[in-house]
Backbone atoms as SQL, in Angstrom:
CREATE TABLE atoms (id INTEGER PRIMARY KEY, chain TEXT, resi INTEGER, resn TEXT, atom TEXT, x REAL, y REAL, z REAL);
INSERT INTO atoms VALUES
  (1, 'A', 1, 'UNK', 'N', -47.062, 66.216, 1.117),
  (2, 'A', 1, 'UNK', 'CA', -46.848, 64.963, 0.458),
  (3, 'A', 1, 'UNK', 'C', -47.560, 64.962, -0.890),
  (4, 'A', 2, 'UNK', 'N', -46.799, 64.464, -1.783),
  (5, 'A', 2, 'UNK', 'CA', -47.505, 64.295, -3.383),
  (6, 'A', 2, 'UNK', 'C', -47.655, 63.128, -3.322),
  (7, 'A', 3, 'UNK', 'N', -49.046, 63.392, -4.328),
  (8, 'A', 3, 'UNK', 'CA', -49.488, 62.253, -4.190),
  (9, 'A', 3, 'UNK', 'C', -49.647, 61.827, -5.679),
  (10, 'A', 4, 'UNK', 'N', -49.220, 60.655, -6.222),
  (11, 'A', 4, 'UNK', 'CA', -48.753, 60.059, -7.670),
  (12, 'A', 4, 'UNK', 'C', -49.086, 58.956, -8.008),
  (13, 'A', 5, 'UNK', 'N', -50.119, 59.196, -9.419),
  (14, 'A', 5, 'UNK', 'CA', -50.098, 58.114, -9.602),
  (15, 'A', 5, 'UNK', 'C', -49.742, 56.753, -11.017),
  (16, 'A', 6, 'UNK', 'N', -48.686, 56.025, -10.370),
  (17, 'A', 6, 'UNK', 'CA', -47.991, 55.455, -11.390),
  (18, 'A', 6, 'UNK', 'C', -48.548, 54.630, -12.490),
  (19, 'A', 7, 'UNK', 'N', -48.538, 54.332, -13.763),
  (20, 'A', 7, 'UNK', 'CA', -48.934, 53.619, -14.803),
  (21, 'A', 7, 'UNK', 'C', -48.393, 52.421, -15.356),
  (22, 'A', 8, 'UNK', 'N', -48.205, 51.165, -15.291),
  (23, 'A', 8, 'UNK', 'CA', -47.380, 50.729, -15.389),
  (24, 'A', 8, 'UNK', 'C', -47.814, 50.630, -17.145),
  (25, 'A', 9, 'UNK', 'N', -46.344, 50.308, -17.389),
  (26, 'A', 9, 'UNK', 'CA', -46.154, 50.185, -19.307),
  (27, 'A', 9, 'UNK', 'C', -46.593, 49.392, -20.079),
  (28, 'A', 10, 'UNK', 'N', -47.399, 49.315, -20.462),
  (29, 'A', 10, 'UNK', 'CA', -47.517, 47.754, -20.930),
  (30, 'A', 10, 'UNK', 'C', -46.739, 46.708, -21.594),
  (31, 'A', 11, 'UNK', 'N', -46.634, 45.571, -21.532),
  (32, 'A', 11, 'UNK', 'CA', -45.235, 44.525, -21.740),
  (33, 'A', 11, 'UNK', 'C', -45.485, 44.896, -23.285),
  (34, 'A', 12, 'UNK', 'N', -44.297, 45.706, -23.955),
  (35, 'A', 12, 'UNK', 'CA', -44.176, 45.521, -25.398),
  (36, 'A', 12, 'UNK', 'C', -43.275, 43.867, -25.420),
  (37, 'A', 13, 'UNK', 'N', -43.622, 43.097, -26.629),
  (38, 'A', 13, 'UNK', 'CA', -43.027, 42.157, -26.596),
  (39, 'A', 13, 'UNK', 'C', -41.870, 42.480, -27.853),
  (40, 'A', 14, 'UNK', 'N', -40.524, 42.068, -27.060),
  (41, 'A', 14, 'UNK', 'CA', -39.161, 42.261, -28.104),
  (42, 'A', 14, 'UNK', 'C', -38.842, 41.090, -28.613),
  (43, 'A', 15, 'UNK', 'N', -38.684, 40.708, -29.763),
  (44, 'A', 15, 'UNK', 'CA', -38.104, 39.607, -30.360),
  (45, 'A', 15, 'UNK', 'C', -36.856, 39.223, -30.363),
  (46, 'A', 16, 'UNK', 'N', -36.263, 39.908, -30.454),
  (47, 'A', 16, 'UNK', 'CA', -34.259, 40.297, -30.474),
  (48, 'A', 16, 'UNK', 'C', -34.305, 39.227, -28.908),
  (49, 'A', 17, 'UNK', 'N', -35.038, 40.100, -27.711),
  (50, 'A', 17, 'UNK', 'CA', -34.883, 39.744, -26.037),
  (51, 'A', 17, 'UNK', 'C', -35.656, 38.484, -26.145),
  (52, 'A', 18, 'UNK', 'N', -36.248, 38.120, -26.690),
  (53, 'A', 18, 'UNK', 'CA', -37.168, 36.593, -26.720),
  (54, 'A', 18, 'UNK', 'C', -35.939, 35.430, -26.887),
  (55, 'A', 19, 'UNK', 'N', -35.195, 35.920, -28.087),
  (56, 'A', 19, 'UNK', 'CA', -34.454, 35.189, -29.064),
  (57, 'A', 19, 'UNK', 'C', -33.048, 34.780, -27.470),
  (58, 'A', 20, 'UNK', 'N', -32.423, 35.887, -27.164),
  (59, 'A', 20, 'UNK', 'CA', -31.526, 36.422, -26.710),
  (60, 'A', 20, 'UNK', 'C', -31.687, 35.471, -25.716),
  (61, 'A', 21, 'UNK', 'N', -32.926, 35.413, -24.788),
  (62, 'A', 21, 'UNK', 'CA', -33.204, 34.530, -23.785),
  (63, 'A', 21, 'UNK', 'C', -33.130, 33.454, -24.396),
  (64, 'A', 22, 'UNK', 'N', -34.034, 32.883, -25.259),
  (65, 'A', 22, 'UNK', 'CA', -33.936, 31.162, -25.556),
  (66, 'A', 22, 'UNK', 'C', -32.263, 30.887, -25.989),
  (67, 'A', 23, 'UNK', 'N', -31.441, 31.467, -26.445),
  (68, 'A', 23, 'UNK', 'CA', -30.135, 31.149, -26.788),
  (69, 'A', 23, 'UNK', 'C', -29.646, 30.877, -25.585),
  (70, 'A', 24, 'UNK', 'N', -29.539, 32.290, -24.701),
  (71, 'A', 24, 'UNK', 'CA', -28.792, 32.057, -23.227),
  (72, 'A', 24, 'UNK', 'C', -29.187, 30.544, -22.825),
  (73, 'A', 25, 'UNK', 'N', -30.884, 30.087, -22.916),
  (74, 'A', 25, 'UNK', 'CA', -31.072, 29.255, -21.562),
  (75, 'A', 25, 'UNK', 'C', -30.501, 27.432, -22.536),
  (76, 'A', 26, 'UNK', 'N', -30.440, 27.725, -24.102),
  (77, 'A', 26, 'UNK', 'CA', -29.718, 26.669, -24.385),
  (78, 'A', 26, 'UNK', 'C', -27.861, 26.561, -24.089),
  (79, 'A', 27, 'UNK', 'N', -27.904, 27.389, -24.140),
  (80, 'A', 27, 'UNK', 'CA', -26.071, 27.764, -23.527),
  (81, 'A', 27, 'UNK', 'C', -26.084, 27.298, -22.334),
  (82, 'A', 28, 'UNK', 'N', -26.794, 27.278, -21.502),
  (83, 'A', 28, 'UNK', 'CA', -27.019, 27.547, -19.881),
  (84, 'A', 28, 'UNK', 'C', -26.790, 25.766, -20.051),
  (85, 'A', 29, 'UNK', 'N', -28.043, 25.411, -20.772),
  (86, 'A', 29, 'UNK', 'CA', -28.211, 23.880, -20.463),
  (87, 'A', 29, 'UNK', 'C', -27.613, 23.085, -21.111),
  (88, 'A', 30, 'UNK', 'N', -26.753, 23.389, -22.449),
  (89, 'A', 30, 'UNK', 'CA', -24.944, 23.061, -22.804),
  (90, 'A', 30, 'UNK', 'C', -24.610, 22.708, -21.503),
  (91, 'A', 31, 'UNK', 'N', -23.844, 23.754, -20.702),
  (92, 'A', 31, 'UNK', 'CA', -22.768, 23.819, -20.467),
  (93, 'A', 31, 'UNK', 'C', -23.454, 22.789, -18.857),
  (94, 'A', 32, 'UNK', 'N', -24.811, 22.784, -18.506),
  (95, 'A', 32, 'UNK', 'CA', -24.863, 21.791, -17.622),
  (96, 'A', 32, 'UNK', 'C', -25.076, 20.436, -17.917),
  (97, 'A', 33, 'UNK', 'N', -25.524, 20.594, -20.012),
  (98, 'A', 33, 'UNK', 'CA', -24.748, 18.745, -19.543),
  (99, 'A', 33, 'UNK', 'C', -23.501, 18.237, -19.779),
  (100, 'A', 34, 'UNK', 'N', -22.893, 19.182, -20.409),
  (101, 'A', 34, 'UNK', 'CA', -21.208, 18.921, -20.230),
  (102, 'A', 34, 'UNK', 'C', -20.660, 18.602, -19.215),
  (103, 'A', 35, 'UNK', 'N', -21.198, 19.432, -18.133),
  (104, 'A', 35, 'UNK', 'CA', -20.896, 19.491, -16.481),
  (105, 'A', 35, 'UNK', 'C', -20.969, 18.356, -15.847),
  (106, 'A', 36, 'UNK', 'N', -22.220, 17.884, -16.331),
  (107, 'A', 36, 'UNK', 'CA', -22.741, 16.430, -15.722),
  (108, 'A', 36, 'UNK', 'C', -21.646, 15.434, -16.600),
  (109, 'A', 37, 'UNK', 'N', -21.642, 14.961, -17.424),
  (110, 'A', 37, 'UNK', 'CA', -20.697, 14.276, -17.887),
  (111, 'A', 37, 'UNK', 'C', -19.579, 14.464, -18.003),
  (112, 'A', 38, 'UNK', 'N', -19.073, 15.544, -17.314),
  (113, 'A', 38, 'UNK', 'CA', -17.595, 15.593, -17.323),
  (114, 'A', 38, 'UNK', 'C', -17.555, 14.909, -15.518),
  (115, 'A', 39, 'UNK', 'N', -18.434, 15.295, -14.668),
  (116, 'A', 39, 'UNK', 'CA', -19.218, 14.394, -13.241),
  (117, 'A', 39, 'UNK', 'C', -18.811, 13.288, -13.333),
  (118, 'A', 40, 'UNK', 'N', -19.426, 12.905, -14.345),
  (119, 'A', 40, 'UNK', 'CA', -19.578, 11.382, -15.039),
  (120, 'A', 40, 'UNK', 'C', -18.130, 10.661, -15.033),
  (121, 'A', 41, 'UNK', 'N', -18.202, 11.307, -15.550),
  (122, 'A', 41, 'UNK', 'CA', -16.617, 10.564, -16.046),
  (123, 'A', 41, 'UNK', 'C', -15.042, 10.956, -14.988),
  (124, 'A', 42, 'UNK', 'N', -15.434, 11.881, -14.287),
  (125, 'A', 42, 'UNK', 'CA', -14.843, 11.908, -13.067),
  (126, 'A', 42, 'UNK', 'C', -14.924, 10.821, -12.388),
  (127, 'A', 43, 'UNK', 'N', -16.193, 10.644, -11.822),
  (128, 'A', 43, 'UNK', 'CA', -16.633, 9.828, -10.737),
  (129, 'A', 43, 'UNK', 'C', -16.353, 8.378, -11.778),
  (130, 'A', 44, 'UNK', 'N', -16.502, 8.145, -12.534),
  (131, 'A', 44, 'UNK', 'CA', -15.697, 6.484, -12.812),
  (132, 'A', 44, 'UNK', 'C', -14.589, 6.592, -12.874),
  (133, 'A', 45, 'UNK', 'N', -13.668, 7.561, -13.139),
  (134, 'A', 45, 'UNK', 'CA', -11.889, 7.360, -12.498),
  (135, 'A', 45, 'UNK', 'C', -11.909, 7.229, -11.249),
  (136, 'A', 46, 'UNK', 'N', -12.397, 7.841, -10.491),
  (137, 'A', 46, 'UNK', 'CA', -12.489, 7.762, -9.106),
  (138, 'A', 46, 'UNK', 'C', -12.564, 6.310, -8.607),
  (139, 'A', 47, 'UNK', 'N', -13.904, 5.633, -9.146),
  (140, 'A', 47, 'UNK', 'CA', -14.625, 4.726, -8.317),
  (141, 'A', 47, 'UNK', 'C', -13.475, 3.374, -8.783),
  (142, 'A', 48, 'UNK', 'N', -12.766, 3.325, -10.442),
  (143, 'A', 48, 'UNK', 'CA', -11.741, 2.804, -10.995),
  (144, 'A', 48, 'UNK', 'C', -10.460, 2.417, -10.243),
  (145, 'A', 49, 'UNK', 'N', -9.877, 3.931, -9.457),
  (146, 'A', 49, 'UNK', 'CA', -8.935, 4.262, -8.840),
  (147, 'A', 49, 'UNK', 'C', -9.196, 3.746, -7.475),
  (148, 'A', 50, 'UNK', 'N', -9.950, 3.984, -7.033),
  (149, 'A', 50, 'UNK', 'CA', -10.079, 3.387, -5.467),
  (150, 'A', 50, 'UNK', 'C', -10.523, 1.747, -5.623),
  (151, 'A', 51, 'UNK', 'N', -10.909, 1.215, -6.742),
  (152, 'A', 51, 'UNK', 'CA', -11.082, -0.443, -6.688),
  (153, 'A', 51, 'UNK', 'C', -9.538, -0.960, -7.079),
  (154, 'A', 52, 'UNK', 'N', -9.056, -0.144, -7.951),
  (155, 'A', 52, 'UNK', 'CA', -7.589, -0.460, -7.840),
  (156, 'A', 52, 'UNK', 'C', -6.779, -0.853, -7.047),
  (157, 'A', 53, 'UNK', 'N', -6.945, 0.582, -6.031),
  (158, 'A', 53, 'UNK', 'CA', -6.140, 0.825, -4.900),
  (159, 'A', 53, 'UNK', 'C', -6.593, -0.631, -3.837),
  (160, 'A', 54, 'UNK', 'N', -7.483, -1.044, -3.685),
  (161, 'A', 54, 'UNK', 'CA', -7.964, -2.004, -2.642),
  (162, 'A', 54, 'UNK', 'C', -7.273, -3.431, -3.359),
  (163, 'A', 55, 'UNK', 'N', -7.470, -3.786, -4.815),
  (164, 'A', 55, 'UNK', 'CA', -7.174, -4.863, -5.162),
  (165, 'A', 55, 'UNK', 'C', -5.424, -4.947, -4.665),
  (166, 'A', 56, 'UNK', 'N', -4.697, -3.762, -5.064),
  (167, 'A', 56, 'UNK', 'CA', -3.334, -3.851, -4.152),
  (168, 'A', 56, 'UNK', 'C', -2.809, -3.661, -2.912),
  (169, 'A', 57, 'UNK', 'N', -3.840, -3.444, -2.366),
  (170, 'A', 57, 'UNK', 'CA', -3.766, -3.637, -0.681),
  (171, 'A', 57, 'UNK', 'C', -4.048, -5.119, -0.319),
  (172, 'A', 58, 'UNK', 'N', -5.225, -5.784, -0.353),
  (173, 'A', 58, 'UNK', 'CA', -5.006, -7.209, -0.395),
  (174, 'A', 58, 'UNK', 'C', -4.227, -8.019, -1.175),
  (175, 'A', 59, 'UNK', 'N', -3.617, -7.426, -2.465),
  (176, 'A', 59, 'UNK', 'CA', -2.549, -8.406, -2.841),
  (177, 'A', 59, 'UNK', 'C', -1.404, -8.502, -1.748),
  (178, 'A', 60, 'UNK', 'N', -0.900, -7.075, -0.839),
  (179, 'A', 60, 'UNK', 'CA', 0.111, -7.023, -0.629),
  (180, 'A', 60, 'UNK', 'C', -0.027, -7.417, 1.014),
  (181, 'A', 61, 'UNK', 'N', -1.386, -7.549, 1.186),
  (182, 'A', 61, 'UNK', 'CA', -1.533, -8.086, 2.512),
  (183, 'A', 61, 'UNK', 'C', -1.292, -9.694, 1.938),
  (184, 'A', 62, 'UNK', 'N', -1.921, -10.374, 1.145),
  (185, 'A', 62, 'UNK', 'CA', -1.382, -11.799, 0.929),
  (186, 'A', 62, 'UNK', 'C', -0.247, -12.409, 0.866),
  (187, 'A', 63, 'UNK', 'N', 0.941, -11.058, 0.282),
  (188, 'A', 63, 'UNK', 'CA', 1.826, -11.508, 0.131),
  (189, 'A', 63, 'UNK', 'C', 2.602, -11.397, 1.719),
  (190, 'A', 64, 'UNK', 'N', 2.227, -10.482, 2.500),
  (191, 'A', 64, 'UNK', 'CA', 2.701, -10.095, 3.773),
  (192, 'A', 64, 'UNK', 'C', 2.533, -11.930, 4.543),
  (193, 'A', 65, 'UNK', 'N', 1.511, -12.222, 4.462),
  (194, 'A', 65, 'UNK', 'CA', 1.190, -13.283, 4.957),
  (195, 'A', 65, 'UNK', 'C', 1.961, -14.547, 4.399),
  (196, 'A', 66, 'UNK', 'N', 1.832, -14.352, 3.179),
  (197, 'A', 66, 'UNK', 'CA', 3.041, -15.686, 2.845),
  (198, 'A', 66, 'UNK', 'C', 4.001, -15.578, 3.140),
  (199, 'A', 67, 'UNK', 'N', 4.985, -14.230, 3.265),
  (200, 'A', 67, 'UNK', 'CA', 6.051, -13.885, 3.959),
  (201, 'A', 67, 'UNK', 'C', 6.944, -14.324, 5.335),
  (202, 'A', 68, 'UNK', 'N', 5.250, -13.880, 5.585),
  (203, 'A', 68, 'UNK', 'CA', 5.490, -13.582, 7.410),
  (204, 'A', 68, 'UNK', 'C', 5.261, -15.713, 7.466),
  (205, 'A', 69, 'UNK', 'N', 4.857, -16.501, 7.021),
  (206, 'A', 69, 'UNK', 'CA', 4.620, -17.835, 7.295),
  (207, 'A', 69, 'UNK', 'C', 6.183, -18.504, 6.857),
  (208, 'A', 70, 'UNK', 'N', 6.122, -18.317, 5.567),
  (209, 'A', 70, 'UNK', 'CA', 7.648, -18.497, 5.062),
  (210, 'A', 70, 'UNK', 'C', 8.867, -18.255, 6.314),
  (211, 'A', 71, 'UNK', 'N', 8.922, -17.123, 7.244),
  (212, 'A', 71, 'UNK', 'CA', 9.519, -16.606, 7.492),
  (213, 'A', 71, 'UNK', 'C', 9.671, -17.970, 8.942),
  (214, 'A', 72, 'UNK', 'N', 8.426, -17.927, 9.426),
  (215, 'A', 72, 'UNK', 'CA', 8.347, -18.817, 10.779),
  (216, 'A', 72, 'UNK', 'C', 8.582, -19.951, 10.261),
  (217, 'A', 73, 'UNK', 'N', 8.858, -20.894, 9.155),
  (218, 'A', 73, 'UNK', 'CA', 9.075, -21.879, 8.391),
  (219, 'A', 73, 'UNK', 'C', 10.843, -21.686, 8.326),
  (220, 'A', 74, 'UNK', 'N', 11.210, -20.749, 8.031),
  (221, 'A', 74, 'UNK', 'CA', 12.553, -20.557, 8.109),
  (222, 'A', 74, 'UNK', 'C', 13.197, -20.230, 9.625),
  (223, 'A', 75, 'UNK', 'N', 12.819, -20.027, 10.241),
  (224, 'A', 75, 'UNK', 'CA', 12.949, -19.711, 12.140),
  (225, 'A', 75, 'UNK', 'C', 13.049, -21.168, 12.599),
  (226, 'A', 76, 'UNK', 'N', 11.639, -22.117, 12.197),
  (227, 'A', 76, 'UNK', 'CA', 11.699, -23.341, 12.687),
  (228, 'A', 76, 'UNK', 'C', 13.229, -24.004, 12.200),
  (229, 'A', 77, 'UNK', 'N', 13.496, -23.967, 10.620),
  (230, 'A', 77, 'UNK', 'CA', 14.153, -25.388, 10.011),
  (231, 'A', 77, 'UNK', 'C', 15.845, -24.073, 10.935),
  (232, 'A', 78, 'UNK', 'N', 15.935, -23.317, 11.125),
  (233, 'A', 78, 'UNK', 'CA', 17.432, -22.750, 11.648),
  (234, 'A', 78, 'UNK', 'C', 17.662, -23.495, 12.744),
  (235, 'A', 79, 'UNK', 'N', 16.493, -23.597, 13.830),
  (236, 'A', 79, 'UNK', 'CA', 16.380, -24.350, 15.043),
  (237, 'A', 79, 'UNK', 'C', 16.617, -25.381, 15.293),
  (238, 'A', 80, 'UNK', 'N', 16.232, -25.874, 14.244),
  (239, 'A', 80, 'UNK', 'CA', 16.512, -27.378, 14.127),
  (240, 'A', 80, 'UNK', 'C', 18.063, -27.415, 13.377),
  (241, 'A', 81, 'UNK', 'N', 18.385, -26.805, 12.613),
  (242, 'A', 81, 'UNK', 'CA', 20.309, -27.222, 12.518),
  (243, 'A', 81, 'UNK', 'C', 20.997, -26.536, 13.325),
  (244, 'A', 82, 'UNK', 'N', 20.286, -25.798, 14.301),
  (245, 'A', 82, 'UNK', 'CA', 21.218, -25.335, 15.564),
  (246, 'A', 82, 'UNK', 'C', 21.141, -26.109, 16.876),
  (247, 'A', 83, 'UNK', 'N', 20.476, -27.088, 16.769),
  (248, 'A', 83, 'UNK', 'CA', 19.905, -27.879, 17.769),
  (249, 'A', 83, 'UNK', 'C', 21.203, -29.381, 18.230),
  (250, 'A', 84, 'UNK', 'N', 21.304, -29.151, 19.909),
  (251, 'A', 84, 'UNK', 'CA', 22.212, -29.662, 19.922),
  (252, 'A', 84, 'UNK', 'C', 22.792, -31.443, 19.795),
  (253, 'A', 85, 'UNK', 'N', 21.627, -31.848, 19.358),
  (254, 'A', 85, 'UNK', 'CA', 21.275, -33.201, 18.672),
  (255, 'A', 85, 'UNK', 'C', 21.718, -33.035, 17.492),
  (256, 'A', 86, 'UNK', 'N', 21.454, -32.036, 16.543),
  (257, 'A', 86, 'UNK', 'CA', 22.545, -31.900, 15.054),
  (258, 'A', 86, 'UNK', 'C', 23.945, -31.945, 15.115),
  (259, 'A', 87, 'UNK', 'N', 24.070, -31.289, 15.806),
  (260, 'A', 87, 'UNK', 'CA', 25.310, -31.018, 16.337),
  (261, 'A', 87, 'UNK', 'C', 26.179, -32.579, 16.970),
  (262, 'A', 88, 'UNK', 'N', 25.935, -32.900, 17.396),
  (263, 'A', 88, 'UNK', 'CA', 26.357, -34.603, 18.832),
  (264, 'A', 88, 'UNK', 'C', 26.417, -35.236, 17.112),
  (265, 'A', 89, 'UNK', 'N', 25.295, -35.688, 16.523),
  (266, 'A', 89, 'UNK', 'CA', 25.313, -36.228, 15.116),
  (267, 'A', 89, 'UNK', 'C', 26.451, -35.607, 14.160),
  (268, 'A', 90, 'UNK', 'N', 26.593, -34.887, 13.871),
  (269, 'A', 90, 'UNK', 'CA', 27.680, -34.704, 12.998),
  (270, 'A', 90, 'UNK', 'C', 29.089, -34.289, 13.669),
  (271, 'A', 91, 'UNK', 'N', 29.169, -34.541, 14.956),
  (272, 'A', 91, 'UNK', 'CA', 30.421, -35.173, 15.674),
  (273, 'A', 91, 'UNK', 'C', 30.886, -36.701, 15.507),
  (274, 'A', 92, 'UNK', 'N', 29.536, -37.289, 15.620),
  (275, 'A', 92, 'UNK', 'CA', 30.183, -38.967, 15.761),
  (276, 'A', 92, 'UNK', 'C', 30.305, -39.023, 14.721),
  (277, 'A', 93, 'UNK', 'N', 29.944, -38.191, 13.200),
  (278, 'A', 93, 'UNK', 'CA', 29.812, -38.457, 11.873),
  (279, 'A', 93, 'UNK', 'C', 31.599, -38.664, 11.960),
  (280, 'A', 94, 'UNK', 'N', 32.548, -37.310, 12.903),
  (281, 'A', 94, 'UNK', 'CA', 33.572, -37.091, 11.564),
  (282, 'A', 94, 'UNK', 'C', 34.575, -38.081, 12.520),
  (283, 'A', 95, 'UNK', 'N', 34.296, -39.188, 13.348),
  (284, 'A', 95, 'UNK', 'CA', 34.930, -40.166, 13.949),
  (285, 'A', 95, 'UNK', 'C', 35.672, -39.838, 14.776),
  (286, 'A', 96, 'UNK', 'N', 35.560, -38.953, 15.587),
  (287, 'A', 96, 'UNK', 'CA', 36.407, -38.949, 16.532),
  (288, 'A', 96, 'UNK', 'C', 36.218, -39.764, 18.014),
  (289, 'A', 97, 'UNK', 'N', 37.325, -40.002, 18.848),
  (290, 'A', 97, 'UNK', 'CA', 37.536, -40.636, 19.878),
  (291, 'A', 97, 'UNK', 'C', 37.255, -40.142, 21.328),
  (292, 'A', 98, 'UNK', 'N', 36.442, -40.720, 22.080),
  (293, 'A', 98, 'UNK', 'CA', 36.232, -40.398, 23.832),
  (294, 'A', 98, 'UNK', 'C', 36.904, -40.473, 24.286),
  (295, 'A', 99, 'UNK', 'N', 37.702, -39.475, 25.117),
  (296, 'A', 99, 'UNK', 'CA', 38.530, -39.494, 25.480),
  (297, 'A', 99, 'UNK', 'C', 38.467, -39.701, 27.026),
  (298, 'A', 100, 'UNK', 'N', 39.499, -40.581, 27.953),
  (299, 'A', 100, 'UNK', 'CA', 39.656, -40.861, 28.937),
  (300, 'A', 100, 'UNK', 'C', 39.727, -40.037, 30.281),
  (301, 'A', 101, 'UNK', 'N', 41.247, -39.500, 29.668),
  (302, 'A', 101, 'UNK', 'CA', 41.807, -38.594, 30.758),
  (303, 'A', 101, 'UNK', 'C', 42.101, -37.703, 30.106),
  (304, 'A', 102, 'UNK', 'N', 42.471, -36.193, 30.110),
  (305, 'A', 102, 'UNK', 'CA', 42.900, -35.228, 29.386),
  (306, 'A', 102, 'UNK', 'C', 44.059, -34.600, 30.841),
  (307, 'A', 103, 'UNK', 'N', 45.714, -34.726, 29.531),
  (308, 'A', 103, 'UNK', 'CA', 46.708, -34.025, 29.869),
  (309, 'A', 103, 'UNK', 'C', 46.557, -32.818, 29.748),
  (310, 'A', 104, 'UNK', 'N', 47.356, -31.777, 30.511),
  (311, 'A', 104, 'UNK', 'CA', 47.165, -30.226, 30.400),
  (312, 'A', 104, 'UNK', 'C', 49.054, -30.498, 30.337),
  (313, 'A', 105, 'UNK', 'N', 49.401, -29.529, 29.223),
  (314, 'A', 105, 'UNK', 'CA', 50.707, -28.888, 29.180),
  (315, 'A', 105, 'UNK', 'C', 51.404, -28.438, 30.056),
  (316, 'A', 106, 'UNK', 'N', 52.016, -28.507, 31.212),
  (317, 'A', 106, 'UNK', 'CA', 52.676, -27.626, 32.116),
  (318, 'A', 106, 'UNK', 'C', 54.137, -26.376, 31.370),
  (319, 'A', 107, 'UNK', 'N', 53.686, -25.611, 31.513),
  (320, 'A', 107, 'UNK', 'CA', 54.673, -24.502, 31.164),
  (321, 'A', 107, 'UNK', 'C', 55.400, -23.783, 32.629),
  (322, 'A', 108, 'UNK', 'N', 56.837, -23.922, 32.170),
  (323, 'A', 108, 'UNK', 'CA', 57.699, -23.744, 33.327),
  (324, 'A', 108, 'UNK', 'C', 57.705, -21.926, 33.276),
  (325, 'A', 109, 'UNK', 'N', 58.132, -21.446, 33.871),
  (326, 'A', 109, 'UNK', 'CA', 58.941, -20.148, 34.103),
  (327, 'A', 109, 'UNK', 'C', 59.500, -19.899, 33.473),
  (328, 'A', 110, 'UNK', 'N', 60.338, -19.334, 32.301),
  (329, 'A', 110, 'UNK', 'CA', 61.440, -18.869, 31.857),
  (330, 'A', 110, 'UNK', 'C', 61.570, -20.269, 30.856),
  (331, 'A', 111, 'UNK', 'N', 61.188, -20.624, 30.486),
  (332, 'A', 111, 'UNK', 'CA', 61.802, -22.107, 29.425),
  (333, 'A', 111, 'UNK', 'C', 60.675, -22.075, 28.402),
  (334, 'A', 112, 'UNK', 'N', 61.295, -22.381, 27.246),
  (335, 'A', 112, 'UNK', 'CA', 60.569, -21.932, 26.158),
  (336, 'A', 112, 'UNK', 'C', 60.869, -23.742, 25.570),
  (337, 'A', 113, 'UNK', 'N', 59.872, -24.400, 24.612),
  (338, 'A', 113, 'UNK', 'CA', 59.731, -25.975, 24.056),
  (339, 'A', 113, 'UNK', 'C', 59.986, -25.613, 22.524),
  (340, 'A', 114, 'UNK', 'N', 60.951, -26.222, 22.197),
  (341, 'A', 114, 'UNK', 'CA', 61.634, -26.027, 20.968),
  (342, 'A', 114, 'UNK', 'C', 61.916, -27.523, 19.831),
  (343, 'A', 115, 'UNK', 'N', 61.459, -27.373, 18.692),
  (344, 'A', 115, 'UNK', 'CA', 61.993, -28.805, 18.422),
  (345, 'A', 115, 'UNK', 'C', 63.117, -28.539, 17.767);
């Protein structure tokens, strides 16, 4: 086994690699606050879009409801002009007569009523 022993180099300091680094780590921290405000401005379309979306869900539930009331409002007033008290009333309206006895036609066999 050899046995060695290593030196380490001493840190020459490079200016070019000093420089090189501080550029990178402003690039670096560009592009993360772009990041963040492009975040930004995501997340308020978002939060925009979904308050949207809710304001037309309860519109269209309100309108469901006026609908659906309207609707039992129109069910009731049918009931009532189908009702057989409307009906008896706008019989005696168009004057007609009670009748007593009711004739039935007798039709013979083979004989036909001719005027």
């Amino acid at each position: 086994m050899n046995r060695a022993l290593i030196i380490n180099q001493p840190f020459i300091l490079n200016t070019k690699l000093s420089l090189r680094r501080k550029t990178n780590f402003k690039v670096f921290w560009f592009f993360i606050v772009i990041l963040i405000i492009f975040l930004l401005v995501f997340y308020v379309f978002q939060v925009n879009s979904e308050a949207y979306k809710r304001y037309l869900i309860k519109k269209y539930q309100t309108e469901i409801s006026e609908i659906s009331r309207e609707n039992q409002e129109l069910e009731v007033a049918s009931l009532q002009l189908n009702s057989l008290e409307k009906i008896t009333s706008l019989v005696e309206n168009l004057n007609f007569k009670k009748t007593e006895k009711i004739h039935y036609i007798k039709v013979l066999d083979g004989k036909i009523v001719t005027k």
